[in-house]
N, C-alpha and C positions, 0 to 999 in steps of 0.2 A: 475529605477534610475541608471545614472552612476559614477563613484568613477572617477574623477580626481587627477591625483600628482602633485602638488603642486611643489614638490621637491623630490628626492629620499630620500627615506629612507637608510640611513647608513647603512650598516652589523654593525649588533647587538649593532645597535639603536631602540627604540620605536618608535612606530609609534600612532597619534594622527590624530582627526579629528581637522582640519582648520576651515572649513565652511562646509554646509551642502553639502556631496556628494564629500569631497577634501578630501585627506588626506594627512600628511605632516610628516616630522620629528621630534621626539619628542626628542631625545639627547639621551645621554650616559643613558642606565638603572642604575636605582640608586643604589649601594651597599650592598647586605645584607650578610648574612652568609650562606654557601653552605656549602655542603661538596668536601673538597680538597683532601682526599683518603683515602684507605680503606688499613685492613691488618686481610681478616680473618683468622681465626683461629690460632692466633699468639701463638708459642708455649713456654706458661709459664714454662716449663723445660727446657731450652735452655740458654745457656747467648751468641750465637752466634746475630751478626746483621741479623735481620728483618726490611728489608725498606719497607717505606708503602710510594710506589707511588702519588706522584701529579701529578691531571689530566693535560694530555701533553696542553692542549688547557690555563690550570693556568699559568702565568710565573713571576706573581707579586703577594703577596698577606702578608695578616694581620692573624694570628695563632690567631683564641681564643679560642679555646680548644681542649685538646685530649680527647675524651670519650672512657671505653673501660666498653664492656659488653659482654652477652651472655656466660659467666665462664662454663669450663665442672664440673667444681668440685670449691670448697671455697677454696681459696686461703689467704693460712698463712703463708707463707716465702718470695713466691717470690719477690725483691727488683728489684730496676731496672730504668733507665732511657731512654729518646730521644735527640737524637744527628744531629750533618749536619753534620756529618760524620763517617764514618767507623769506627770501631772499639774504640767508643769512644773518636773520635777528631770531630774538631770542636767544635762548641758550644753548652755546655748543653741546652737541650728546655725543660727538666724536670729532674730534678737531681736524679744521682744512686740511691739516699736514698728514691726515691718515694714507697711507701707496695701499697699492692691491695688489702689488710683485705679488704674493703667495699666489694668484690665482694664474699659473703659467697654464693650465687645461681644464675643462669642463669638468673632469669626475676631480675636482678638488674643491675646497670650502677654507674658507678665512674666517676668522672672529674679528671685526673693528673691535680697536682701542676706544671702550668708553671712558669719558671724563669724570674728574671727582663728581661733579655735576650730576652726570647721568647715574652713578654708584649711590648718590644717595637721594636722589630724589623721589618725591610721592606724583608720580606721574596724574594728570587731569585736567580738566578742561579749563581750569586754571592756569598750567602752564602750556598748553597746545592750541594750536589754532585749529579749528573743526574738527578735533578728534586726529590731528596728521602730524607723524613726522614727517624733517624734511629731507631728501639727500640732493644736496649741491657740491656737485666737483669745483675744485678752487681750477687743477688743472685738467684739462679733457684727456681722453687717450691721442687722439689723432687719426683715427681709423674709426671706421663702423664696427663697433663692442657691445656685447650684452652681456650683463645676468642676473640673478635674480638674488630679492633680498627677503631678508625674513627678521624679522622685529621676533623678538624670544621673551617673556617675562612671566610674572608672577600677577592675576587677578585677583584685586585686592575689594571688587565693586562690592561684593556681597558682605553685608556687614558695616559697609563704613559710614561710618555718620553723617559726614559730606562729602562735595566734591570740592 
């Protein structure tokens, strides 16, 4: 049997069967939640910025959650937020007052409390400094702490008219 095209298939569009032995283009892949970037081992004693990179290929997208897990130790102080920017500017995407109590062991995971802010915004290089969130502790743990984070959303790049 031979596979005729119908039509090109778009870069990073789907592709579908037309009729038997065709195949065509299927549109824009439909929306779900990926992950947008990572930051391991982010160090709970620190209130220095830690940016956790979005992927360079993301340049639009919807925040709906930051998970953070894999704890080296149970964390009972550290306080702290995520920023679009440096040093605590920009806009809170999780407020200083955020605790990490939930992460008493490694095989456990927490969701931070996003802000109205982060709930509705059109995330982009418009509101991000190179493409990075930021996570700065307001209060450190007081021990050598790790673990890791994970930025969760919805890529919005394909299709959008701007950034």
């Amino acid at each position: 049997m031979s596979v005729d095209f119908v039509q090109p298939v778009t870069r990073n569009h789907l592709a579908k069967w037309i009729s038997n032995g065709v195949i065509g283009d299927a549109g824009p892949q439909v929306a779900g939640q990926r992950l947008l970037g990572v930051l391991q081992n982010a160090d709970f004693n620190s209130t220095n910025d830690q940016p956790i990179v979005v992927q360079s290929a993301i340049q639009v997208f919807q925040l709906t959650g930051i998970i953070i897990t894999n704890a080296s130790r149970s964390l009972t102080i550290a306080a702290g937020g995520f920023y679009t920017g440096v040093s605590k500017s920009g806009s809170a995407i999780v407020a200083a007052g955020q605790v990490y109590t939930a992460l008493t062991g490694g095989n456990l995971l927490m969701q931070a409390t996003l802000t109205a802010f982060a709930n509705s915004a059109r995330f982009s290089s418009a509101l991000l400094t190179a493409n990075q969130l930021f996570f700065s502790l307001t209060t450190a743990q007081g021990l050598p702490t790790n673990a890791d984070i994970y930025a969760i959303g919805v890529d919005l790049t394909i299709g959008s008219a701007s950034l």
